[in-house]
N, C-alpha and C positions, 0 to 999 in steps of 0.2 A: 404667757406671752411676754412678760416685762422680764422672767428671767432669760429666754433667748432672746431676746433683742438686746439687753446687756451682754451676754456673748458675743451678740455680733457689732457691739459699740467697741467692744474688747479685742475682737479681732480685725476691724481697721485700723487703729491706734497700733496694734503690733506691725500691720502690715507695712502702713507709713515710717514708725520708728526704724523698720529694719534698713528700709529704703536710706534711711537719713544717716543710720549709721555706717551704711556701705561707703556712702557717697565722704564720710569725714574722714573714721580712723578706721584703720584695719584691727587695729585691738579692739575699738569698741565695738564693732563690726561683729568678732567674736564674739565677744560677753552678748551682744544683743540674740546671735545667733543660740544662745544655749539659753538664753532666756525663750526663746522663740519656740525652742523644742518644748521644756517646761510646759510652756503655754498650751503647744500641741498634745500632749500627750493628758494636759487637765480636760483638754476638749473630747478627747476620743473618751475618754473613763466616762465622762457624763454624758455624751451624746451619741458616743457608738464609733467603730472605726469608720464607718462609712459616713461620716460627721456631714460629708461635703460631697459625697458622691464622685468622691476621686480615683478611691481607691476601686472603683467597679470599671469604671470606665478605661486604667489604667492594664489591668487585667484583660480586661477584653481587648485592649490595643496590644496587649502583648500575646496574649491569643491567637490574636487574628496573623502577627507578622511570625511566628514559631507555625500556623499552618501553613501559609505562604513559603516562607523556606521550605517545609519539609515537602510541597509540591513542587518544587524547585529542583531539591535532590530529583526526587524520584522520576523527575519527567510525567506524574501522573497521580490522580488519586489510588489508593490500595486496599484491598478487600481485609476481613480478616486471617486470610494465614498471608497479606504479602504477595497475593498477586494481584497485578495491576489489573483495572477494569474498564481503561481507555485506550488509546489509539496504541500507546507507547508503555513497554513492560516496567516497575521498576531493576533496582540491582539484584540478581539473585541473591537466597542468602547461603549460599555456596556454589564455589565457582567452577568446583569440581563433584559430578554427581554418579556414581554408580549406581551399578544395576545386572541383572542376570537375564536372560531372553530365552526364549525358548520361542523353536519356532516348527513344528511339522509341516514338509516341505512335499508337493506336488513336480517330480523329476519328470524332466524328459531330455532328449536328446537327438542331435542331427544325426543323417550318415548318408554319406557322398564315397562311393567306391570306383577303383576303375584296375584295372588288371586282372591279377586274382583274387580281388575283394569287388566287382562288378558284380550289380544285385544285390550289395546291403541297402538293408533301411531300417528305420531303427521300430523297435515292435512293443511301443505304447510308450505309456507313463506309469510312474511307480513312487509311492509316498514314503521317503526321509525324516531324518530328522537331523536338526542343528541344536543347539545349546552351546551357552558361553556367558562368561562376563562382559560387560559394556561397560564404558566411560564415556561422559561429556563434558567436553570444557567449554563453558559458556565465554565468546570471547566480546561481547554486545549485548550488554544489560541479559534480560532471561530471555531475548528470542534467536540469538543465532550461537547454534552450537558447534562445536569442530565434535566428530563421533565415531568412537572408538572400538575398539574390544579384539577379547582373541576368540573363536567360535571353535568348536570341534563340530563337522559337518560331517552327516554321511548321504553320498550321493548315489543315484541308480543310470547304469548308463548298460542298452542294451541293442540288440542285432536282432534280424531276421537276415538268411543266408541262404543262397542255393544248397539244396544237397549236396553237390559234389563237393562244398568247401573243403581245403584239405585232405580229401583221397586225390589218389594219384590216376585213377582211374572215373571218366567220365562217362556220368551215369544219368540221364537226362531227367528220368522218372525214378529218381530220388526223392523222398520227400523234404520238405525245406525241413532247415538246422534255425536254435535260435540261442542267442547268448547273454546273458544277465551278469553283471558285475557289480560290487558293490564298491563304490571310492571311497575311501574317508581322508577326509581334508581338514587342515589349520589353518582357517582361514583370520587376516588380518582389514578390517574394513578401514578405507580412509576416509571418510562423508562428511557432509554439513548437514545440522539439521536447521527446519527456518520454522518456526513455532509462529500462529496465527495468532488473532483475536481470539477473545471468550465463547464458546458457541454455550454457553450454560455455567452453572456453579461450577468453580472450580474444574473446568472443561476445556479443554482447547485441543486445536487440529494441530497436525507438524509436517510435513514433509523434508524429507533426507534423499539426499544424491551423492553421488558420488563411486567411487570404484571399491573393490577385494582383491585381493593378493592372498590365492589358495593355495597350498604347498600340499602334497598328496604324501599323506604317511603310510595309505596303505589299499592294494586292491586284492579282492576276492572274489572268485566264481562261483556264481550260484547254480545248483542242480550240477555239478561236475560231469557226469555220466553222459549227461547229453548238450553239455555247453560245447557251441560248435566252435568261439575260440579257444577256449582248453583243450577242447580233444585234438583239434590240430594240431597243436603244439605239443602232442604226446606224452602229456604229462603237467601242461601246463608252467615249468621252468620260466618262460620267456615270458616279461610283462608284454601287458596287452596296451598299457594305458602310459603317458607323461607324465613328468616329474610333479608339475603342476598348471595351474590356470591362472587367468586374469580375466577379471567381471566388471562391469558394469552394474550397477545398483542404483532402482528407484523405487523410492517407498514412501506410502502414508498413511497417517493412523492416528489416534486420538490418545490425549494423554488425561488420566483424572487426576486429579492432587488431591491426597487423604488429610495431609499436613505441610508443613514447612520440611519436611526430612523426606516422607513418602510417596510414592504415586503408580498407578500403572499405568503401561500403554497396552494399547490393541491394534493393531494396523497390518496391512496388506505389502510386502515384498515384492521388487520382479529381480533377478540375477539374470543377466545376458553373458553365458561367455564369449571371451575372445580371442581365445587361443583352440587349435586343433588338441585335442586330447588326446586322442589315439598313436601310439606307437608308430605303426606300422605307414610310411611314407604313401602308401598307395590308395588308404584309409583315410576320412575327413569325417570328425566326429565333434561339435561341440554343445557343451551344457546350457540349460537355462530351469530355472528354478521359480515355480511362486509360492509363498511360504505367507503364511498365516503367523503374524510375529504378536507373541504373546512376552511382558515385559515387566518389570517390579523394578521400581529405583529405592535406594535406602542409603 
């Protein structure tokens, strides 16, 4: 007890002296100052750094304002890989994210006839598939994306037809003709996506809207022998289908995060077209699609 309390007889005597040397000279000011340290640093050897309970308290104040900033940045607190777990997402940590999609697609299609295509209608639905790379540029922390890619799409678009379609001769009690084609399309999407809250670890919902811009590289008739638009056209020569389409797109579906780099989605598509597809001026035929979109980001 008698040796700290002379310690602490010794460190008011400094604390006053330094006071007195401020207040005189600025040199002695100094020398007092490096005696001071001196003094300080014979205190921490024998009594520990934490002499004075300064240095803890110190630390946790700078603690406390380095968490405060870094909630400041982020708009939010942040889980272990960096995603936010409050109202507001932080910064992505990349602002550009690809990815591959694959999607088996449920086709069907309209058909509106009147002339010599009076009596089509179209004769079912028929399962596609899409595949492509994807891109998203995060333009709004990690919840709103602008959503990209280029897709190779193959689509099913089909007829049922009066018997007589195409002979020259009508025959009442013909039995009906039906026609299968298969499109394959480039399509380009232009969307936003708009990413929810947490629904669980590393979990979250999205929903994407937006349009496709599908360019047709190529059609084909299926069953030729008995496809009632090929056979009328004697051969087949003459497209049956337009250049290309424009869609409408609404989708959504769940994304998981494996890491900071990785994730899949799962979620549900609708494609509405909007344009006539069909050639033939007399004919009204357009697409819609709902597709099962299966996704990998990396």
């Amino acid at each position: 007890m008698k040796k700290v309390a002379g310690f602490g007889l010794i460190l008011v005597m400094w604390v006053v002296g330094r006071s007195w040397a401020q207040s005189t000279s600025p040199a002695l000011y100094q020398m007092r100052t490096k005696e001071a340290s001196v003094t300080e640093k014979r205190f921490r050897k024998i009594l520990g750094d934490n002499y004075d309970g300064q240095d803890r308290n110190r630390k946790d104040y700078d603690d406390d304002r380095k968490r405060k900033r870094r909630q400041q940045t982020t708009g939010s607190q942040t889980d272990n890989n960096g995603y936010g777990s409050g109202p507001d997402y932080a910064w992505p940590h990349h602002l550009i994210e690809m990815g591959i999609r694959f999607a088996p697609s449920l086709n069907i299609n309209t058909a509106e006839g009147t002339g010599a295509y009076s009596g089509f209608r179209n004769n079912g639905a028929g399962v596609r598939m899409s595949v492509g790379p994807t891109l998203d540029y995060f333009f709004f922390k990690d919840r709103y994306a602008f959503s990209t890619g280029l897709f190779y799409t193959i689509k099913r678009s089909g007829f049922q037809m009066p018997g007589t379609f195409g002979s020259s001769q009508w025959n009442p009690g013909a039995p009906e003709k039906e026609s299968v084609y298969n499109l394959q399309y480039l399509q380009i999407p232009a969307t936003v996506k708009l990413f929810a809250n947490n629904i669980g670890p590393n979990m979250r919902l999205y929903v994407q809207t937006g349009g496709l811009v599908s360019i047709k590289l190529a059609e084909k008739a299926l069953d030729q022998p008995r496809n009632g638009l090929y056979t009328a056209d004697s051969g087949g020569g003459q497209r049956q289908y337009g250049f290309g389409d424009i869609e409408l797109l609404l989708g959504a579906g769940v994304q998981y995060r494996i890491n900071q780099n990785n994730a899949f989605n799962i979620g549900m598509s609708y494609q509405r077209g909007l344009i006539n597809v069909a050639h033939a001026s007399e004919l009204t035929s357009k697409n819609r699609v709902v597709s099962l979109d299966l996704g990998f980001k990396f």
